[in-house]
N, C-alpha and C positions, 0 to 999 in steps of 0.2 A: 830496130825496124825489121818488121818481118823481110822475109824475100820477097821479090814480086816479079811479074812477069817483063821478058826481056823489051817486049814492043808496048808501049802504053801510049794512049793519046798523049799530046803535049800538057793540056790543063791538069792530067793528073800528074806527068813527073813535077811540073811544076808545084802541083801542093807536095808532093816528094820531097825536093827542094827544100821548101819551106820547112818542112818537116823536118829533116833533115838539120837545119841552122838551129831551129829550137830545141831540137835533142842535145845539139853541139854545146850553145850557149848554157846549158844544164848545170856541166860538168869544166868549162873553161873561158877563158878573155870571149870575149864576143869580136873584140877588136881582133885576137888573133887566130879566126879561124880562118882557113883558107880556102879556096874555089877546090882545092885538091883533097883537103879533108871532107866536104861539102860532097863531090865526089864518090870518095872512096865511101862513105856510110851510104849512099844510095847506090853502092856499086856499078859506077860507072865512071867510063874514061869524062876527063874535064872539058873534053872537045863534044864529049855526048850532053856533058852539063850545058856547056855555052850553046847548043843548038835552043835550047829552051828558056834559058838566060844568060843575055849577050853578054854583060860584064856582071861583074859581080857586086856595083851601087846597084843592078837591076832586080838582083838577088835581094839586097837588104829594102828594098822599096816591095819585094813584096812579099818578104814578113812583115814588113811595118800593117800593109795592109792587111795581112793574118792578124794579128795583134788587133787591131781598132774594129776590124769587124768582130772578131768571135770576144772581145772585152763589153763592146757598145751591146751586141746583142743579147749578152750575159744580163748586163745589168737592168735592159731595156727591158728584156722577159719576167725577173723577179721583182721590181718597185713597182712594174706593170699590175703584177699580177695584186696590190695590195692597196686597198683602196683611201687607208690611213697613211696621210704622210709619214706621218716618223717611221711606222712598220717597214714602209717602202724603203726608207731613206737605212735602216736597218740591214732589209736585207741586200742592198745596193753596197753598204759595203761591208759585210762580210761574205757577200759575193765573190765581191772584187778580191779580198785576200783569199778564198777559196782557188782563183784563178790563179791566182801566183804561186800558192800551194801547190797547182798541179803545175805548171809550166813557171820552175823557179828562173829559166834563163832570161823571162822577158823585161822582169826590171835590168838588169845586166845591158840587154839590148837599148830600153828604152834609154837609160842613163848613157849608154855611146853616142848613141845619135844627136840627144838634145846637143851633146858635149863637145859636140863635132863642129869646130872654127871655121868649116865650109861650109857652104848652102847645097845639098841634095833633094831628090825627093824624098827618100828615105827621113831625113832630118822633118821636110816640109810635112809628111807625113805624120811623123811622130807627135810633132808639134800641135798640129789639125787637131788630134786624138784627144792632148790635152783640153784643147780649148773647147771642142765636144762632151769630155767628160765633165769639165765645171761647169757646161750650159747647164746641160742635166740635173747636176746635181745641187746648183742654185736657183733650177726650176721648182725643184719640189721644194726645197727650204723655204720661197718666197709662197707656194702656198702654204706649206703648212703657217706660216705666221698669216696669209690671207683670210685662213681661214679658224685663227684663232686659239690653235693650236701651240701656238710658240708668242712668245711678245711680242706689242708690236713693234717696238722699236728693236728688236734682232739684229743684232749687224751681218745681212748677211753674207757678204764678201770674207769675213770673217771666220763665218761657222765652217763656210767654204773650204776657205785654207785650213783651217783646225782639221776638218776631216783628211783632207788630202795628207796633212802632215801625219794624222797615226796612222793612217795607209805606210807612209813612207817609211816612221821610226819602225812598224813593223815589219816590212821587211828587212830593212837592216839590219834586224835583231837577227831574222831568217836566217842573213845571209853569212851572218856569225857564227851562229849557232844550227844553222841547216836543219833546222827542228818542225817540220810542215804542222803536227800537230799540235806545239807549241805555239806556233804563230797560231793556229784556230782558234786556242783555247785563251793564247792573250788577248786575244781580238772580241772575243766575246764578253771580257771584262772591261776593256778598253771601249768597246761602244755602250757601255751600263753608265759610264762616269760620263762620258760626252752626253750620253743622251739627258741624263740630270741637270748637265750644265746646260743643255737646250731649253728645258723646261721650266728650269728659274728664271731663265728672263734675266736680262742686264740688272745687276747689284749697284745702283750708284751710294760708292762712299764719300763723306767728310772727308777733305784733306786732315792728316793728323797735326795737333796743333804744335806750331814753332817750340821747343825748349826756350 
């Protein structure tokens, strides 16, 4: 993090802050960074941190909100911008892994919070995000089949969860393998095979017969 000036208004130490935890979460636990490490990267005492975040759930409540905003408006700018569903639906997500690519600590983060046995806003937050990104993304699926584009009988609670799921496996592969440009390049083959299975339409089989 660059240096920066010793008097800042508060809304910028606080995106500092933020800043700050996402750098952190990069490189370790998200669970164990501390109000003092948090601190020490934006070069300030902990008592100068807490004037601008009281405790440190206050802290994680708003990355959470870094996170859902600068994700939502990611995706919201590129499917935006394409007037074919599947294109959109495309670049929504290899967006989305683009984003992780650059900021690999936030699945880290989002996986603590869901994971978390107590109710925060950080948690309540995380969670919101979810349920925002599959509106989204079961928005367009249900036009593109409105519109002819996909079968009509698509399951799409489904195709939903399929996408969300190679979002996931590919991170973890990431998160194995730490390989940013690997994740790009499997994601781009990885949405060639889903987008195939979108466009065939549900295959119904014959049960095989009894021996």
């Amino acid at each position: 993090m660059t240096s920066r000036a010793k008097h800042l208004p508060s809304d910028e130490r606080r995106a500092e802050a933020v800043e700050a935890v996402v750098e952190l979460a990069a490189r370790s636990n998200p669970e164990e960074i501390t109000t003092s490490a948090i601190a020490a990267r934006m070069k300030l005492t902990q008592g100068a941190l807490f004037r601008h975040y009281p405790t440190k759930d206050a802290i994680w409540q708003g990355v959470m909100e870094w996170v859902s905003d600068r994700l939502l408006a990611r995706i919201d700018r590129l499917a935006g911008a394409e007037a074919d569903p599947l294109a959109a639906l495309q670049a929504m997500f290899l967006g989305h892994v683009d984003f992780i690519a650059e900021h690999p600590g936030v699945p880290r983060m989002m996986a603590g919070q869901l994971q978390n046995a107590g109710e925060t806003p950080a948690k309540r937050m995380a969670r919101t995000l979810v349920e925002n990104y599959g509106n989204r993304l079961r928005r367009i699926l249900a036009a593109a089949r409105a519109e002819g584009v996909l079968h009509p009988t698509l399951d799409i609670e489904a195709a939903a969860a399929l996408f969300l799921g190679m979002i996931q496996g590919l991170v973890m592969q990431h998160l194995i393998h730490g390989d940013s440009a690997r994740m790009r390049a499997d994601a781009a083959r990885v949405w060639t095979i889903y987008r195939a299975g979108l466009l065939a339409g549900p295959q119904a089989r014959e049960p095989s017969p009894v021996p």
